[in-house]
Structure formats: structure tokens, C-alpha cells
C-alpha positions in Angstrom: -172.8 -4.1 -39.4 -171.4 -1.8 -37.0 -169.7 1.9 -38.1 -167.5 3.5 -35.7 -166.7 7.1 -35.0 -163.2 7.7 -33.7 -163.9 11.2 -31.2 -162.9 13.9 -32.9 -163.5 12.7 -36.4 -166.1 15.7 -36.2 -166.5 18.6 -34.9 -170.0 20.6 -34.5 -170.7 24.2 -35.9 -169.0 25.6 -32.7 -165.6 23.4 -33.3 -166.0 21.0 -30.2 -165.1 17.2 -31.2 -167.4 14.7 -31.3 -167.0 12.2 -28.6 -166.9 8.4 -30.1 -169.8 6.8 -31.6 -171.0 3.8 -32.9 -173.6 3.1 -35.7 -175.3 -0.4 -35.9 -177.3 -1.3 -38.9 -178.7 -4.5 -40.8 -178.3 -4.1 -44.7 -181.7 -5.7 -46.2 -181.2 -8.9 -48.5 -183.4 -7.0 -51.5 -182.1 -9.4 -54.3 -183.9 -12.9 -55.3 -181.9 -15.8 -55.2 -180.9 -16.8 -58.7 -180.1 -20.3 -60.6 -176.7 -19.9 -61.8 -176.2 -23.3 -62.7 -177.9 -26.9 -63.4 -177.2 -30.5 -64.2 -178.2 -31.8 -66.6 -177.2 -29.1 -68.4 -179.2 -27.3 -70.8 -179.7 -29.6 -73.9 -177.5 -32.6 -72.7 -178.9 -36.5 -72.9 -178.5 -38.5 -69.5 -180.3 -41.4 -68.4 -183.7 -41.5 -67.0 -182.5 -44.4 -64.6 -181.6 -43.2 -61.0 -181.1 -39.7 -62.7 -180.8 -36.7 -60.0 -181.3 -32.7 -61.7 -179.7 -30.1 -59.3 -179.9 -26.5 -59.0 -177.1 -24.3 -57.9 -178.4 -21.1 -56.5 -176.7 -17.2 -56.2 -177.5 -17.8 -52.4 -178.7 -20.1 -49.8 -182.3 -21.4 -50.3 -185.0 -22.8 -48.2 -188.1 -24.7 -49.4 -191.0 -22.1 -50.3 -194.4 -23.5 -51.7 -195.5 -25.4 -55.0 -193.9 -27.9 -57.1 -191.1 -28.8 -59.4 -193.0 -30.2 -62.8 -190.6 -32.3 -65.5 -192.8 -31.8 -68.5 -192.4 -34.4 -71.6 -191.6 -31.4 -74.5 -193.0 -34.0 -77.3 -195.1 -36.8 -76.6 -193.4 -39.5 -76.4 -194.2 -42.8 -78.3 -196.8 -44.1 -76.4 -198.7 -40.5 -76.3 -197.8 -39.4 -72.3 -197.5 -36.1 -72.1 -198.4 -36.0 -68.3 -195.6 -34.0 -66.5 -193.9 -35.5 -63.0 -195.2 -33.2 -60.5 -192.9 -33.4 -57.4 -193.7 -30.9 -54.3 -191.1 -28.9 -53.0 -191.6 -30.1 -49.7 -191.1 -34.3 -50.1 -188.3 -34.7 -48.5 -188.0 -38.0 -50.3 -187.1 -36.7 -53.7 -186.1 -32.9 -52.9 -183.1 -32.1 -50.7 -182.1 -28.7 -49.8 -178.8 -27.8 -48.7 -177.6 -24.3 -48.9 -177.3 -23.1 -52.4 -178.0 -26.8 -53.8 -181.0 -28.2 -54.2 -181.0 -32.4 -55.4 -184.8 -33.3 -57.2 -184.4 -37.1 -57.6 -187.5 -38.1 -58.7 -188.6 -41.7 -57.8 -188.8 -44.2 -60.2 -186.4 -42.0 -62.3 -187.8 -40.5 -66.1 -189.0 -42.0 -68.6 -187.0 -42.0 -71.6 -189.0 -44.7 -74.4 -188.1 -46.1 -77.4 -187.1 -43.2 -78.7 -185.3 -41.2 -76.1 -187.6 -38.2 -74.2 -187.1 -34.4 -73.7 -188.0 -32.7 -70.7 -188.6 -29.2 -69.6 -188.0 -28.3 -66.2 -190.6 -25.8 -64.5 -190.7 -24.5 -61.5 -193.2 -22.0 -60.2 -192.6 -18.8 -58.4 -191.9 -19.2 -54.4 -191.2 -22.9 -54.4 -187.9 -21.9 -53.2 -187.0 -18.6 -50.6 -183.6 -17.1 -49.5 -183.5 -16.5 -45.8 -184.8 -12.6 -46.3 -188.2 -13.9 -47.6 -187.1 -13.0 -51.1 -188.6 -15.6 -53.8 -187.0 -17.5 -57.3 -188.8 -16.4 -59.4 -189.2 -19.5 -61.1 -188.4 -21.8 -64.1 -191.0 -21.2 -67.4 -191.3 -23.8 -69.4 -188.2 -24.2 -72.0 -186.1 -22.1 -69.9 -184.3 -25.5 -69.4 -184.6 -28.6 -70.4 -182.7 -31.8 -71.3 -183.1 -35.5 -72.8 -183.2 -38.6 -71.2 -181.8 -41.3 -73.9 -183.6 -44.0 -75.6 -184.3 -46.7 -73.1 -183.9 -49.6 -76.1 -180.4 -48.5 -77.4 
């Protein structure tokens, strides 16, 4: 950002003007980029089949480090409870762009006999805005969603 000075804007203790002047300064990005919205939404029942969960940020994000974990809430009815772990930097089922990020995990989710809720976690500095500031993260139950009943 650049601040300019016209001359004579100011005038030192002896009354002479101030010729003109120019200020240049970089504000620092102090904030953390925040999630401000998500699909599936928070409690809504999609299909597991092809299913893609994206994240809209406050701000443009980049990948940081760590993983992006779907954890079953319940067991489901044959007794998995082993979360999809997908790291943040596969390209192949994590796509970055801007303040979207797309986590299409292969082979899609699980959803049973039964149907399937998942939590989404997401662990602090898997994703960075362009100042170095880190998400926070996702605990588990911040967010999560159903995939419906594969037999229905």
C-alpha cells in the first residue's frame, strides 16, 4: 500500500511545508483462513457413490501438511470403524483451487445396509493461506453427514 503526502499537508515547528512524500507499507495477513461453508452440509444424507465433500474457505488456501480423515461415527453393520485417511497432498483425491478445496475420495464411502455417518476431521496445518497462517482444523463432530443405505 502506498500513502501519499501532498507538500504542504504539514508544516514543521518553524512553519515551513513539507515537501511531498510517499509512504509504502505491506499490511500483514494476521488472520487464519476459516471454513465458511461445506457440502454436504452439516447433517444432510448423500450418496457414498462418486460422492465429492468441499470446503469453501474465508480466503485462498494452499496445501499445508497432514490428512483429511472421514471417520464412521457408529460402527457400521459389519463392525468398520476404520476412518478414510486421505493426505492433503494426493493430488488424485484432493484439488485446491483458491478458496475451494474438492476431497473426492476413491472408491467413494461406504454407506451399508443401514446407511453410515461420517465425521469429517481435519488436522491443524493441512491447509495454509499464502501468509503462512494455518486452519486450524476440523475436530471430530464439528461436521459431519450421512451417506444413505446402499440396499434402499
Amino acid at each position: 500500500m502506498i500513502v501519499t503526502v501532498a507538500a504542504g499537508a504539514f508544516e514543521d515547528v518553524s512553519g515551513q511545508a513539507i515537501v511531498s512524500t510517499e509512504f509504502n507499507f505491506t499490511l500483514a495477513d494476521a488472520g487464519e483462513p476459516t471454513l465458511v461453508g461445506q457440502t454436504p452440509g452439516i447433517g444432510q444424507s448423500v450418496s457414498g457413490s462418486g460422492l465429492s465433500i468441499v470446503l469453501t474457505f474465508s480466503e485462498a488456501v494452499a496445501r499445508g501438511v497432514g490428512n483429511i480423515e472421514l471417520r464412521p461415527v457408529i460402527a457400521d453393520v459389519s463392525g468398520a470403524t476404520e476412518p478414510v485417511v486421505i493426505g492433503v497432498l494426493d493430488s488424485t483425491q484432493v484439488s485446491v483451487n483458491g478458496t475451494t478445496v474438492t476431497v473426492t475420495p476413491s472408491g467413494g464411502l461406504a454407506g451399508g445396509a443401514t446407511g453410515q455417518n461420517y465425521s469429517v476431521v481435519i488436522g491443524s496445518g493441512v491447509f495454509t493461506d499464502d501468509s503462512g497462517n494455518v486452519f486450524p482444523g476440523l475436530a471430530s463432530g464439528d461436521w459431519a453427514f450421512a451417506v444413505d443405505d446402499e440396499t434402499a
